[in-house]
N, C-alpha and C positions, 0 to 999 in steps of 0.2 A: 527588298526583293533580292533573292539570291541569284550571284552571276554564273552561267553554264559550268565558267571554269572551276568555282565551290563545290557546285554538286559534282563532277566529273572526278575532283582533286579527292573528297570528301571517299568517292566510290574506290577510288584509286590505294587508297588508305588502306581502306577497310579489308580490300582486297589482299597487301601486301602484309596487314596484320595476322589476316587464315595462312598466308600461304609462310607466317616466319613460326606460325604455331603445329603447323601442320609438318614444316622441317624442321621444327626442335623436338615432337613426340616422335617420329620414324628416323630422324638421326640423320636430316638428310641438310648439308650445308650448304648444295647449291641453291636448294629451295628456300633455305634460311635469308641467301644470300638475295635472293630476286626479291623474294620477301621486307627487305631491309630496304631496298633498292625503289620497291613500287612504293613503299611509305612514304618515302622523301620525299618521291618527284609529287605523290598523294600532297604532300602538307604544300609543295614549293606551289601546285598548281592549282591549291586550296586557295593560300596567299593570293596569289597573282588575280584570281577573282574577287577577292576582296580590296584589293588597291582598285581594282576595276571598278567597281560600287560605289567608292567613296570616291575617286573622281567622276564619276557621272552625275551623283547626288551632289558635287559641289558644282556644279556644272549648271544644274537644276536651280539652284537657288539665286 
């Protein structure tokens, strides 16, 4: 089962991927920049729900 913060991180991503696409075709590099910005904290709080998982599920056993 997927932890909140995967799906959330997951969105998060996805999110800062339109918005680095979307300032590399109009030329726009603060939007590049946010863009670059929401991916990370997207993957770091992808992560962070998956260390979540695997300690609950060791947890479980």
């Amino acid at each position: 089962m997927m932890h909140k913060d995967e799906v959330k991180g997951s969105a998060k991503k996805l999110r800062g991927e339109v918005k680095d696409k979307i300032g590399k075709a109009t030329g726009d590099d603060k939007l590049r920049a946010d863009g670059a910005a929401d991916k990370a904290e997207g993957t770091l709080q992808k992560g962070v729900g998956k260390a979540k998982d695997a300690v609950r599920d060791a947890l479980k056993d």
